[in-house]
N, C-alpha and C positions, 0 to 999 in steps of 0.2 A: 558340476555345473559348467558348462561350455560355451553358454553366449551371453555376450556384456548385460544383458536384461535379466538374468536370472542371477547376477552376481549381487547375493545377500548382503548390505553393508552394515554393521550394528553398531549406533552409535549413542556411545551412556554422556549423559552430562546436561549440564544447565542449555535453558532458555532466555534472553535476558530481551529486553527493550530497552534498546540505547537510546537515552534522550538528549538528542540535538537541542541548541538551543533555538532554533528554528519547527522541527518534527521528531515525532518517536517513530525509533525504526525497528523492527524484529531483528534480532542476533543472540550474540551468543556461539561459541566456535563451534560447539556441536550442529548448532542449529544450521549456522551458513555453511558447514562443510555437506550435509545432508542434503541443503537444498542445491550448491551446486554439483553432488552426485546425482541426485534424480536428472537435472537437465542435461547431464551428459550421459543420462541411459541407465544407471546403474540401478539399485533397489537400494533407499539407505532405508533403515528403520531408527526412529531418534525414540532414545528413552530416556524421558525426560520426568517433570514433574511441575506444574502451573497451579496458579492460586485459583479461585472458583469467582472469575472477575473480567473484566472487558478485554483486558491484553489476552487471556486463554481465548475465548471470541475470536480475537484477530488473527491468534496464530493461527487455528485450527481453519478458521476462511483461510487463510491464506495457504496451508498445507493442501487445502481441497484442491485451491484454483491450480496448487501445483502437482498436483495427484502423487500426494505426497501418502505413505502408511500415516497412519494415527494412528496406531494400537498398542503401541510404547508410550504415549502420553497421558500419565496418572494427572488427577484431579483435586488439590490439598482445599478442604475446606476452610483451611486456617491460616494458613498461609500466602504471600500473595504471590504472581507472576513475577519471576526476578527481575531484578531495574539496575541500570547501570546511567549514570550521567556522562557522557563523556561534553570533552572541555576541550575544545579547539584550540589548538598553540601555533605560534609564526612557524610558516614553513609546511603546512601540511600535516603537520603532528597532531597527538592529540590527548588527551591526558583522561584515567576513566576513575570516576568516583561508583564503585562496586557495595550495593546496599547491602544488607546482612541480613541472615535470618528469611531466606529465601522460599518459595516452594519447591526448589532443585537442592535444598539442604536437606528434603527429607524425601527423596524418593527410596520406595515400599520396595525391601529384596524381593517379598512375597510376588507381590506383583511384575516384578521384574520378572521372576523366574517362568512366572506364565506365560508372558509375552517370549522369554528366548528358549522354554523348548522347543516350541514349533519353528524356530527361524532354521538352525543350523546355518550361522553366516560362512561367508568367505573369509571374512575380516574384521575384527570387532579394534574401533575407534573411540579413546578416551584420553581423558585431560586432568589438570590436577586442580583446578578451582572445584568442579565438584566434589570435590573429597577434603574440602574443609570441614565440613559436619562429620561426627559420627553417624548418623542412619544412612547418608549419601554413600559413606566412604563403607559402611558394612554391605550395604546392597549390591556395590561396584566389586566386592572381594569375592561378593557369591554369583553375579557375574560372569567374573571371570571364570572363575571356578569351573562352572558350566557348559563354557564353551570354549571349543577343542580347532583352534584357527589361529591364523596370524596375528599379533595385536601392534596396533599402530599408537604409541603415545606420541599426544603434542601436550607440549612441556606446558607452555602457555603461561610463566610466572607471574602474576599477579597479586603485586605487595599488597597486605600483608600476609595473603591467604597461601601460603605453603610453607613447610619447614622441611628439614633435612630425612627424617623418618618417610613423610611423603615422597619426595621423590627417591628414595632407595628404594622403599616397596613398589614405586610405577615401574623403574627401571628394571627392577628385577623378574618382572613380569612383561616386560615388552619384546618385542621381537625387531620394532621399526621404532625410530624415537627422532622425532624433528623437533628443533630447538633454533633461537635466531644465534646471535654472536655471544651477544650480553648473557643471555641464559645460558650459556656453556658455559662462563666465566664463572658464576655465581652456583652453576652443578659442580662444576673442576672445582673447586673452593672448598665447597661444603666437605669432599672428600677425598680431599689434599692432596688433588693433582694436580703437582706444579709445573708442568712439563713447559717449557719455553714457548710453543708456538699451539695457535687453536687447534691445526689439524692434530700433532701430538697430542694433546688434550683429551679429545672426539676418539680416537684411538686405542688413549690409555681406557677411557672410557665403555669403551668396546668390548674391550677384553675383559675387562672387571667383573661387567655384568651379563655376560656372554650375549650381546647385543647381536644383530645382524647387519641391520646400517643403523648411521647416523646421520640425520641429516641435517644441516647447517645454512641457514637463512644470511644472507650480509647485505638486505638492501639493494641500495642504485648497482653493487658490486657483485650481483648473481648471488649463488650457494655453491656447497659442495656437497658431499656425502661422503662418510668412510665407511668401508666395508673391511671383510678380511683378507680382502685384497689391495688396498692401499685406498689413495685418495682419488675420484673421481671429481674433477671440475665441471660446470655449466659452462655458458658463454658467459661475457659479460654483458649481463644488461644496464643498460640507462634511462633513466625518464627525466625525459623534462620538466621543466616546473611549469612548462603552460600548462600541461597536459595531467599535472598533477591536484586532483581534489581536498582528498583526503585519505590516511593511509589505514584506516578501520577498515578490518575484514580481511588484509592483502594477505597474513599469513595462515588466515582459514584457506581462502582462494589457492594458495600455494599447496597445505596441507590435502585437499579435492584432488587434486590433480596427480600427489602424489602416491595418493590411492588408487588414482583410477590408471596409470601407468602401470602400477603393483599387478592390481586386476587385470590388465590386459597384456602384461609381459611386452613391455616397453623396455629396449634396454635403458640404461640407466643418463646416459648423457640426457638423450633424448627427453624422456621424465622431468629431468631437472631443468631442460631448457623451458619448456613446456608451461612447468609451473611459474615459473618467473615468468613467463609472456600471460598467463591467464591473470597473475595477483599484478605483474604492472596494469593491464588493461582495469583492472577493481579501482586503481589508484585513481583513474578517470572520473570516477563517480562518486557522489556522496553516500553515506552506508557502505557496509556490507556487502552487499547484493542487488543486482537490480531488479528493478521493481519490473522491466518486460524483459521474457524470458529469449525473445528475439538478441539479445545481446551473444547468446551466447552461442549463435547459429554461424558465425565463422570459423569457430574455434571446432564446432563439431563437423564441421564442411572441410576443413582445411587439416584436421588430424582424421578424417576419414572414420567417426563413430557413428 
């Protein structure tokens, strides 16, 4: 596959509707990573799994308006559209009360499997909140299984829903693994690497689980990535706090971008600047994602997609 529109992107994982305490907004990291693929030209296919209720309604309006695939999103009679509260804190922050007992706790292997023979992706993109559940977490191992491509984990931690078992099996099956600072702390920990400094860490980590990169989020202070060739820096980015909304969604927005550099063979500085300039500009907005898709018409004007 040769041009940015026919590049497959498969992505497993939850649906969620984060409730503001003002609006409920569609998210979910699968979800917002998928939608800013499709607007930057790619093909993402999101498999998922929705309760049989008004939020499935919304999303699915709202994949159309975005000529998004639906063919990956099963339908739980039982279960509802996953919900998430988030809780506004000083500074931009935000705190997320994550409900249990989801419709993305029980997406169908079966059905999975139907939807990714016919894909053959580029890239298949996964997290580790859905693989709290066993049916989630069986369907995601056959998945994998099945499909013979790159895999991008974003780490995503989300107390209380991960343990140490989880992340060695993601890791061990990934090829690309993005993580902010904190979550490397708490990965290096689990399996007692004590190395003095985070790049050493990211490193040790590298090699353990024959990673390919790693990529590392730090905020107002850019990222980095290690590969097996040492460490690569971004610039440093800065946001101001006029200019700052809210930071929901910044490190989906990050994680998109890093896919879509993968995709189009981006060297690597480049990529990383990239994505730090796409998830600051999210930091502008309330949610996720925004709601017109004209937002995104500089970014694809000015990296020439």
């Amino acid at each position: 596959m040769n041009t940015k529109a026919n590049k497959v992107i498969a992505i497993f994982g939850e649906v969620l509707a984060d409730i503001f305490p003002d609006k409920t907004v569609l998210g979910g990291a699968p979800f917002n990573v998928a939608r800013h693929l499709q607007a930057f030209g790619l093909r993402p296919v999101l498999i998922t799994r929705t309760g049989q209720d008004a939020l499935r309604i919304e999303l699915l309006q709202e994949m159309h308006r975005l000529n998004m695939d639906v063919s990956g999103v099963q339908i739980d009679a039982i279960y509802p559209t996953g919900q998430v509260k988030v809780h506004l804190i000083e500074d931009g922050g935000h705190q997320f009360e994550i409900l249990q007992d989801q419709a993305y706790d029980h997406i169908q292997a079966n059905t999975v499997r139907v939807v990714t023979m016919s894909l053959k992706p580029d890239l298949v993109y996964f997290g580790t909140l859905a693989q709290r559940s066993m049916t989630s977490r069986l369907a995601l191992d056959e998945f994998l299984a099945d499909v013979k491509c790159p895999r991008f984990l974003d780490v995503n931690l989300r107390a209380p829903f991960y343990n140490e078992q989880t992340i060695h099996s993601s890791l061990m099956r990934s090829d690309i693994v993005k993580l902010n600072e904190e979550e490397l702390l708490i990965v290096a920990q689990y399996f007692k690497i004590d190395a003095p400094s985070a790049h050493e860490k990211a490193s040790q980590l590298l090699t353990e689980f024959n990673i390919q990169q790693i990529i590392v989020t730090a905020g107002a202070k850019g990222a980095w990535m290690v590969n097996k060739n040492g460490i690569i820096k971004s610039d440093v980015v800065t946001t101001t706090k006029a200019l700052l909304v809210d930071t929901v969604g910044a490190g989906d927005a990050f994680s998109a971008v890093c896919i879509l550099g993968h995709g189009l063979n981006w060297d690597h500085v480049t990529t990383l600047n990239r994505a730090n300039q796409f998830a600051t500009a999210i930091c502008s907005i309330r949610g996720s994602a925004p709601a017109d898709i004209r937002f995104y018409t500089p970014f694809i004007l000015e990296w020439k997609l």
